[in-house]
Jmol script that loads the backbone (N, CA, C; Angstrom):
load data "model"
ATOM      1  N   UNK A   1     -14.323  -8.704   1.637  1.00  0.00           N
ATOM      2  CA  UNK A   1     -14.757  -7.490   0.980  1.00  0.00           C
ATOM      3  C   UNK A   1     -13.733  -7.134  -0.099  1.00  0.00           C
ATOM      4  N   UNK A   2     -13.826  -6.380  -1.384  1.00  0.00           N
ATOM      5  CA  UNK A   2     -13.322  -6.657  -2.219  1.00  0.00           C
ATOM      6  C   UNK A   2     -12.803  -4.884  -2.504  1.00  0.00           C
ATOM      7  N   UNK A   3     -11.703  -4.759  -2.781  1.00  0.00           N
ATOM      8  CA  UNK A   3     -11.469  -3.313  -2.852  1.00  0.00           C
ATOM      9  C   UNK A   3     -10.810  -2.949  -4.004  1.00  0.00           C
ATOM     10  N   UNK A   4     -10.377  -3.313  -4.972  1.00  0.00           N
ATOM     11  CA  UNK A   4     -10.162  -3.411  -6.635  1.00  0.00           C
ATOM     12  C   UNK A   4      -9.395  -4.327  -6.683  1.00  0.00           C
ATOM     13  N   UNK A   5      -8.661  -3.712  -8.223  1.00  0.00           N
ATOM     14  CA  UNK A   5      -7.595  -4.703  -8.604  1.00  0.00           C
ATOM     15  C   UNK A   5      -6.441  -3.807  -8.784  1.00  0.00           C
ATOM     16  N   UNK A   6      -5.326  -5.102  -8.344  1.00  0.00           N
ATOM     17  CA  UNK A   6      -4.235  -4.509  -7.909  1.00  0.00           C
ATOM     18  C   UNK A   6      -2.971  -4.514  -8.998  1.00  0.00           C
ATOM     19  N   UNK A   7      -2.692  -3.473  -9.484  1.00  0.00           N
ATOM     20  CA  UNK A   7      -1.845  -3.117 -10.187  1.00  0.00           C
ATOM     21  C   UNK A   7      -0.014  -3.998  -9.887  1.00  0.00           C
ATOM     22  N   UNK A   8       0.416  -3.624  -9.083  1.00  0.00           N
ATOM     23  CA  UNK A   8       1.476  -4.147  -8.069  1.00  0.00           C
ATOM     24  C   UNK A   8       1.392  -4.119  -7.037  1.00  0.00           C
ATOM     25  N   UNK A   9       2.444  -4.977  -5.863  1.00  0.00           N
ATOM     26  CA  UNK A   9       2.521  -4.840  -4.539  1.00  0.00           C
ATOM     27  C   UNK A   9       4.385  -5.241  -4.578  1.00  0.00           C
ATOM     28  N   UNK A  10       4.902  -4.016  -3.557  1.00  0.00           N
ATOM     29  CA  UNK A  10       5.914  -4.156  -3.026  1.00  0.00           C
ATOM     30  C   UNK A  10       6.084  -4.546  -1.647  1.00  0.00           C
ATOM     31  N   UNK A  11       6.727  -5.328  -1.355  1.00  0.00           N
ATOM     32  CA  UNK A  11       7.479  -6.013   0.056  1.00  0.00           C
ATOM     33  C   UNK A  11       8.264  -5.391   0.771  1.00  0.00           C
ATOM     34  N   UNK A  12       8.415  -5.140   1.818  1.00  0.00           N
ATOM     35  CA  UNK A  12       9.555  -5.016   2.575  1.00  0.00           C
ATOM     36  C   UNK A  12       9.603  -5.212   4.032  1.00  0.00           C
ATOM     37  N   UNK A  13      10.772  -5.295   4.369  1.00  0.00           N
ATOM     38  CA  UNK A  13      10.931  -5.638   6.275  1.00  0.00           C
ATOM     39  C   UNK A  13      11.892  -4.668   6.732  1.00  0.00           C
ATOM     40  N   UNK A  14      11.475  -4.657   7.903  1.00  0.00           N
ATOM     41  CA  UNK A  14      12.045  -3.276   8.942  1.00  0.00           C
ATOM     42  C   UNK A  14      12.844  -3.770   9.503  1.00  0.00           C
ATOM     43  N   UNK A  15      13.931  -3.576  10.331  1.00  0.00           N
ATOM     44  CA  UNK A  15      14.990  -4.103  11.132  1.00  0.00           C
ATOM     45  C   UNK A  15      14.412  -4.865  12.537  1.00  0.00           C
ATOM     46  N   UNK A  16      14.868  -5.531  12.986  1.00  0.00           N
ATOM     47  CA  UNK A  16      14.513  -6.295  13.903  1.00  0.00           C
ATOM     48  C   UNK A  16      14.831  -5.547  15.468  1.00  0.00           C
ATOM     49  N   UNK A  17      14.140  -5.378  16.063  1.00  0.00           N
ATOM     50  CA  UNK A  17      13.661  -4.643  16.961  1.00  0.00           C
ATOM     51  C   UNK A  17      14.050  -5.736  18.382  1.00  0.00           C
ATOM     52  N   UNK A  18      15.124  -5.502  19.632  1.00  0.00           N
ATOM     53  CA  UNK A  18      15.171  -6.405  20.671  1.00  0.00           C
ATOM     54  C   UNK A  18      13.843  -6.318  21.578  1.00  0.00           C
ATOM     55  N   UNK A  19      13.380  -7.578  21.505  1.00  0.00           N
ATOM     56  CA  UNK A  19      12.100  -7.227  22.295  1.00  0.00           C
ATOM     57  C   UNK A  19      10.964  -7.444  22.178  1.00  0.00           C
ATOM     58  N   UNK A  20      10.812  -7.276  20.450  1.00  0.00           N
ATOM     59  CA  UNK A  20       9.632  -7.837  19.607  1.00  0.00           C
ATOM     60  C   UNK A  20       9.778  -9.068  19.289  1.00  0.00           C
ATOM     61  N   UNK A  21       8.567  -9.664  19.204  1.00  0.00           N
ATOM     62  CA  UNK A  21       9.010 -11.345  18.847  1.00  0.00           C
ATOM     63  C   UNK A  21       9.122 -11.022  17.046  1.00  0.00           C
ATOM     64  N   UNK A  22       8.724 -10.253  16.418  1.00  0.00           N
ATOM     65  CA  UNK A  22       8.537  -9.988  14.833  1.00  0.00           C
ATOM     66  C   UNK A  22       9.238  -9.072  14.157  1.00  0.00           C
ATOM     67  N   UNK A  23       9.648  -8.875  12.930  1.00  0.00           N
ATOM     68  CA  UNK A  23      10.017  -7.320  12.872  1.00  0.00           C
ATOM     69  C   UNK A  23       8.546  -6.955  11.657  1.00  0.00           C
ATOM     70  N   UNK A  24       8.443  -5.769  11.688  1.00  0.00           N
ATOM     71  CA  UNK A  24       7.700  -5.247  10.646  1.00  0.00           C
ATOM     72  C   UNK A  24       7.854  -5.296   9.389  1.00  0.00           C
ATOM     73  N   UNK A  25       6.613  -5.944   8.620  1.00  0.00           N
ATOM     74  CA  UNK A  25       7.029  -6.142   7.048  1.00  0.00           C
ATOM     75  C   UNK A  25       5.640  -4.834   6.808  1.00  0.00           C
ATOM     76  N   UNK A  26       6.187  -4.265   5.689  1.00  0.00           N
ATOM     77  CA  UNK A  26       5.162  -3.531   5.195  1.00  0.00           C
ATOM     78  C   UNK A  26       5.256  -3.767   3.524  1.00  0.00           C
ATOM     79  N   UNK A  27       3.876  -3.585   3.039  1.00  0.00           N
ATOM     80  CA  UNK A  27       3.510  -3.813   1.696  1.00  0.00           C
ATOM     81  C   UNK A  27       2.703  -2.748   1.059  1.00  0.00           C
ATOM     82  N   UNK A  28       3.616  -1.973  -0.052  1.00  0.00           N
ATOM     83  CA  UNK A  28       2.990  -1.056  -0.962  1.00  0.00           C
ATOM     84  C   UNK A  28       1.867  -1.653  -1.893  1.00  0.00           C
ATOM     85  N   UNK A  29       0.867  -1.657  -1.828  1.00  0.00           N
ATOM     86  CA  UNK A  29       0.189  -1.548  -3.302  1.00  0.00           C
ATOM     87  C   UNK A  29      -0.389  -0.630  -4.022  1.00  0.00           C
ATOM     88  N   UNK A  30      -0.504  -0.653  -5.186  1.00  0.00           N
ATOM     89  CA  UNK A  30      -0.714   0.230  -6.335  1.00  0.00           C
ATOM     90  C   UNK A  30      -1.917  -0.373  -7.076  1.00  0.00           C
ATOM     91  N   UNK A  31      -2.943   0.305  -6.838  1.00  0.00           N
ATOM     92  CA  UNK A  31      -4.368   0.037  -7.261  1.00  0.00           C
ATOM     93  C   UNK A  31      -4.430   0.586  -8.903  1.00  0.00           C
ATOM     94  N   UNK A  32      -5.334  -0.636  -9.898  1.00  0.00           N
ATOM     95  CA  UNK A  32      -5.427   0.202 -11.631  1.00  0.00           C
ATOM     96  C   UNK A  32      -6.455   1.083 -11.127  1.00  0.00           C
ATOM     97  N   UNK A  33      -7.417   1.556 -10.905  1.00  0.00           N
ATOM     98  CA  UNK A  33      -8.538   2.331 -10.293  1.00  0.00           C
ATOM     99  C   UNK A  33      -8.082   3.721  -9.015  1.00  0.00           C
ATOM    100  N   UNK A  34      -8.347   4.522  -9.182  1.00  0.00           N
ATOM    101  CA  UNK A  34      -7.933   5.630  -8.078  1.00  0.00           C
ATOM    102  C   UNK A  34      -9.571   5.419  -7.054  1.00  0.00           C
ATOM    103  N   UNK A  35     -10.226   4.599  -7.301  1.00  0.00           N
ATOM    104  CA  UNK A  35     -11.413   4.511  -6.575  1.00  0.00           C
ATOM    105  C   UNK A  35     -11.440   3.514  -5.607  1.00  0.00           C
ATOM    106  N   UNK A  36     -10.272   2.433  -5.549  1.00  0.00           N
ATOM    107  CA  UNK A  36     -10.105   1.548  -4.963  1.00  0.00           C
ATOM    108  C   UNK A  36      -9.699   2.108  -3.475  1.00  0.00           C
ATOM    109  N   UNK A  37      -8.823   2.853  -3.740  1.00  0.00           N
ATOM    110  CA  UNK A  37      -7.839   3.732  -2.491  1.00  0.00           C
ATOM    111  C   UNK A  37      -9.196   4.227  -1.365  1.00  0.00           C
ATOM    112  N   UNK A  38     -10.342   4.561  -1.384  1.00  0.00           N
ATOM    113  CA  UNK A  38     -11.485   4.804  -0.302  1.00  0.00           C
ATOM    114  C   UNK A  38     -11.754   3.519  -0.199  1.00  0.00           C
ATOM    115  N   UNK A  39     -11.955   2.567  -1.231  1.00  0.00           N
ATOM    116  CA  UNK A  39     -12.868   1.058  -0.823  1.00  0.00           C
ATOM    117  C   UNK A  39     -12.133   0.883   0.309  1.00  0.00           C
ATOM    118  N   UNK A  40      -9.962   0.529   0.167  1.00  0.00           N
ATOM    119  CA  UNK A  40      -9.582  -0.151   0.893  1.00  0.00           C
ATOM    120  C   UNK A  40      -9.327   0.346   2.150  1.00  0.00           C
ATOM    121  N   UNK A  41      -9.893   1.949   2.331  1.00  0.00           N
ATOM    122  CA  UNK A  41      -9.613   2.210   3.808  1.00  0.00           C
ATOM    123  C   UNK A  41     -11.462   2.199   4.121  1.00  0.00           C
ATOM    124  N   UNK A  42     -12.343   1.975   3.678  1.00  0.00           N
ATOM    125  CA  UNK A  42     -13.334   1.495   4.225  1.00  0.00           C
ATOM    126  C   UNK A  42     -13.177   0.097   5.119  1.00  0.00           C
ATOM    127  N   UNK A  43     -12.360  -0.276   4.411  1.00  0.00           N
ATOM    128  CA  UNK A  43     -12.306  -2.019   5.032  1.00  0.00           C
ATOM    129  C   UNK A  43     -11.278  -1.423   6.294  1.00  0.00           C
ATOM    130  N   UNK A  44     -10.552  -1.006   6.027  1.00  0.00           N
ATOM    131  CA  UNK A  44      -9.882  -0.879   7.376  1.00  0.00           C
ATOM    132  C   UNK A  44     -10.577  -0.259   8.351  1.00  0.00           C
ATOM    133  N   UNK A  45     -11.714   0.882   8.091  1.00  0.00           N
ATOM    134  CA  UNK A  45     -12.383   1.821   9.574  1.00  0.00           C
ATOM    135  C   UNK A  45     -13.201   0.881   9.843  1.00  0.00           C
ATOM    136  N   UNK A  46     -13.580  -0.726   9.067  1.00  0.00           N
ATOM    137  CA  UNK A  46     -14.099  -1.890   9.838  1.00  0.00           C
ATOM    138  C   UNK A  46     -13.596  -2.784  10.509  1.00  0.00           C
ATOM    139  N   UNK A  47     -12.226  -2.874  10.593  1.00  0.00           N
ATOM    140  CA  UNK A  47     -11.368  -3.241  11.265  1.00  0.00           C
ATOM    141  C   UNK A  47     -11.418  -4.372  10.519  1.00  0.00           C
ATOM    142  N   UNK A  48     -12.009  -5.057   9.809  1.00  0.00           N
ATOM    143  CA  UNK A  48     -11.697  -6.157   8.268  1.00  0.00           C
ATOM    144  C   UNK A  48     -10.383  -6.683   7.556  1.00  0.00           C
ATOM    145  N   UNK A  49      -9.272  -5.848   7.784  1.00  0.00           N
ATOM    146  CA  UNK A  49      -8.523  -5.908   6.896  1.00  0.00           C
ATOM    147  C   UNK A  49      -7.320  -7.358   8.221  1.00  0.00           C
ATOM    148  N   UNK A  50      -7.808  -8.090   7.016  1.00  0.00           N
ATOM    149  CA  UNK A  50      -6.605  -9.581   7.867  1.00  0.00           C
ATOM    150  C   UNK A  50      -6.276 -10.010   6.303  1.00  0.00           C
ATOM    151  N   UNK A  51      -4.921 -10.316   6.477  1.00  0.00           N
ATOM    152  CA  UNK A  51      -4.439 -11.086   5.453  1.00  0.00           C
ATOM    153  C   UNK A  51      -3.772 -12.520   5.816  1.00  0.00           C
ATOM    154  N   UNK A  52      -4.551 -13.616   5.529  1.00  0.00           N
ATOM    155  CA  UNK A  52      -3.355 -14.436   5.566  1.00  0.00           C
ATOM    156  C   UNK A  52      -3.930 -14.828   7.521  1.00  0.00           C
ATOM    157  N   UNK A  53      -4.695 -14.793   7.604  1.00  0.00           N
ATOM    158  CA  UNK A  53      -4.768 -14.469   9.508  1.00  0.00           C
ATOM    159  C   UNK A  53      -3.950 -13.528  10.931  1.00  0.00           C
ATOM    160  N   UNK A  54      -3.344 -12.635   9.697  1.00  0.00           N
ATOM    161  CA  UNK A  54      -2.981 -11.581  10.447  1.00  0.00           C
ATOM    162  C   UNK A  54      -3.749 -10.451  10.082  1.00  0.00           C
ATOM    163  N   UNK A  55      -3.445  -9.565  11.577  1.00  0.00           N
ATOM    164  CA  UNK A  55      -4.275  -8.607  11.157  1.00  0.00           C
ATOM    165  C   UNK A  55      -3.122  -7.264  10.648  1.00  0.00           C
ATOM    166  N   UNK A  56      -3.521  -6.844   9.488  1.00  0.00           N
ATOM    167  CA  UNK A  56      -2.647  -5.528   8.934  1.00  0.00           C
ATOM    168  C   UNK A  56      -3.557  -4.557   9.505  1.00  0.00           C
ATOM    169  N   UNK A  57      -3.053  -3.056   9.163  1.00  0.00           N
ATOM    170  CA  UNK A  57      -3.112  -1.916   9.562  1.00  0.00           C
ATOM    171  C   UNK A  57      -3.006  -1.178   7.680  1.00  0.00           C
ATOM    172  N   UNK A  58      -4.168  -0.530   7.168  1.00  0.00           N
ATOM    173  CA  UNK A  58      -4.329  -0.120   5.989  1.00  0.00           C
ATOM    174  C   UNK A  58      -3.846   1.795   6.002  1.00  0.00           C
ATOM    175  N   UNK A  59      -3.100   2.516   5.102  1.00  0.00           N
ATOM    176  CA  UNK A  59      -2.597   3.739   5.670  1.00  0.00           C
ATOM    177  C   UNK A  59      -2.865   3.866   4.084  1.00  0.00           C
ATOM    178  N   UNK A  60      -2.914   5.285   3.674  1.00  0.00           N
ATOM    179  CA  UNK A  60      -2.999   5.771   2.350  1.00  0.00           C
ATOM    180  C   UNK A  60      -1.473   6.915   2.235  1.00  0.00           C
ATOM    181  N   UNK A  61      -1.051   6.301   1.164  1.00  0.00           N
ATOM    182  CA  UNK A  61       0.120   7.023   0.767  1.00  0.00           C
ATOM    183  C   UNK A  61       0.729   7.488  -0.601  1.00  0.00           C
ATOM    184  N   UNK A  62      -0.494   7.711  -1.340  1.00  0.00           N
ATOM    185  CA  UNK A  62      -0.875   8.592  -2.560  1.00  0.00           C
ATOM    186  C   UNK A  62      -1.903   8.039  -3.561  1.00  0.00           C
ATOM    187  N   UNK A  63      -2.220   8.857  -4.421  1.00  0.00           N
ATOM    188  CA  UNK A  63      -3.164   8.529  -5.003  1.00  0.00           C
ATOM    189  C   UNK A  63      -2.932   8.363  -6.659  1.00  0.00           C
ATOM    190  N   UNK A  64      -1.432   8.756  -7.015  1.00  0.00           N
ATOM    191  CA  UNK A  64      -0.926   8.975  -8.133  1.00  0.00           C
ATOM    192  C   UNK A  64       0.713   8.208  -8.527  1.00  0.00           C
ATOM    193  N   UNK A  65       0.970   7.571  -9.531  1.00  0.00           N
ATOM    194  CA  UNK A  65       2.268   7.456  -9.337  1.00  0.00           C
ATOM    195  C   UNK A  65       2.635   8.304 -10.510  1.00  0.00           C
ATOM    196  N   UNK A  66       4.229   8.794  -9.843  1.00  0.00           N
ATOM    197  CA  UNK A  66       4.550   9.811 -10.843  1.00  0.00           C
ATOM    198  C   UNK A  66       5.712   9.353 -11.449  1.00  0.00           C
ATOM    199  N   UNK A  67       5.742   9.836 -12.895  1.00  0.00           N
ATOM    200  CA  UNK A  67       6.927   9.669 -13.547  1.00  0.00           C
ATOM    201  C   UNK A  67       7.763  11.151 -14.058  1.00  0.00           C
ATOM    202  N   UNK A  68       8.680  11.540 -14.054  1.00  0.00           N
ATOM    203  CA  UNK A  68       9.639  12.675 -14.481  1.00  0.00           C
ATOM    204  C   UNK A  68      10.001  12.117 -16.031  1.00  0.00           C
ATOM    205  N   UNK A  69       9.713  13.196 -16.856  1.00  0.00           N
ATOM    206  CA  UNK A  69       9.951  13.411 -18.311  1.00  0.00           C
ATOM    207  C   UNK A  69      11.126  14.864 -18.357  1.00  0.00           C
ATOM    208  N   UNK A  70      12.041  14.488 -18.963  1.00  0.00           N
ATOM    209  CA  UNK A  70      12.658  15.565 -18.624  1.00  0.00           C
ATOM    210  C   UNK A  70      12.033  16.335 -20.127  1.00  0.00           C
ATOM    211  N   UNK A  71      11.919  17.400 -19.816  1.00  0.00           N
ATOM    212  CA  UNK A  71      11.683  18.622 -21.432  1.00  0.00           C
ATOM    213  C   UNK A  71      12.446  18.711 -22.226  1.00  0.00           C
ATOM    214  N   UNK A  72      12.030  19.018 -23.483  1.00  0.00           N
ATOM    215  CA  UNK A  72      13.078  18.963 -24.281  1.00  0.00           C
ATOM    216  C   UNK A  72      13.961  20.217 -24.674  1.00  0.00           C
ATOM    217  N   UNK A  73      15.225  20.324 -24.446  1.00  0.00           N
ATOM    218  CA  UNK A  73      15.574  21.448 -24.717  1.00  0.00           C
ATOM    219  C   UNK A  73      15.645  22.517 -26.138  1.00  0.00           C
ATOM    220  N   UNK A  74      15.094  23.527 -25.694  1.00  0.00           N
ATOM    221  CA  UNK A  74      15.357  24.754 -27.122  1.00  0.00           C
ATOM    222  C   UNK A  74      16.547  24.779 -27.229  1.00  0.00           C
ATOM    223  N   UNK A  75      16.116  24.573 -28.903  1.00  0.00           N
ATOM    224  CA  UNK A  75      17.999  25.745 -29.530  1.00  0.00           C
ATOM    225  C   UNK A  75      17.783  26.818 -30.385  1.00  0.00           C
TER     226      UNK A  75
END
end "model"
wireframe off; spacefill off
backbone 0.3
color backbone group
């Protein structure tokens, strides 16, 4: 199932946990479309979402990226 196109994706891994055979990698992506962000948690309330033959867990964690402009100052 197809849920847009993807702007970027960031990587990362969690500390290794005694006990777990794995540690947790989690991956940001950043959709060009703000319409993508419902497709890709549709796929997840189908339980669909495997990458690679694992199964991920899809979470929404904004809908905007922001940038700071600082103003320009009066004289």
């Amino acid at each position: 199932m197809k849920c847009g196109l993807v702007k970027s994706v960031r990587v990362r891994k969690g500390h290794t946990i005694p006990g777990k055979p794995k540690e947790n990698i989690y991956a940001v992506v950043e959709f060009l479309h703000p319409n993508s962000v419902p497709r890709s948690l549709r796929v997840a309330s189908k339980k669909k979402a495997i990458i690679d033959g694992l199964r991920v867990r899809i979470y929404r964690a904004g809908t905007k990226s922001m940038m700071f402009i600082r103003p320009k100052r009066r004289v």
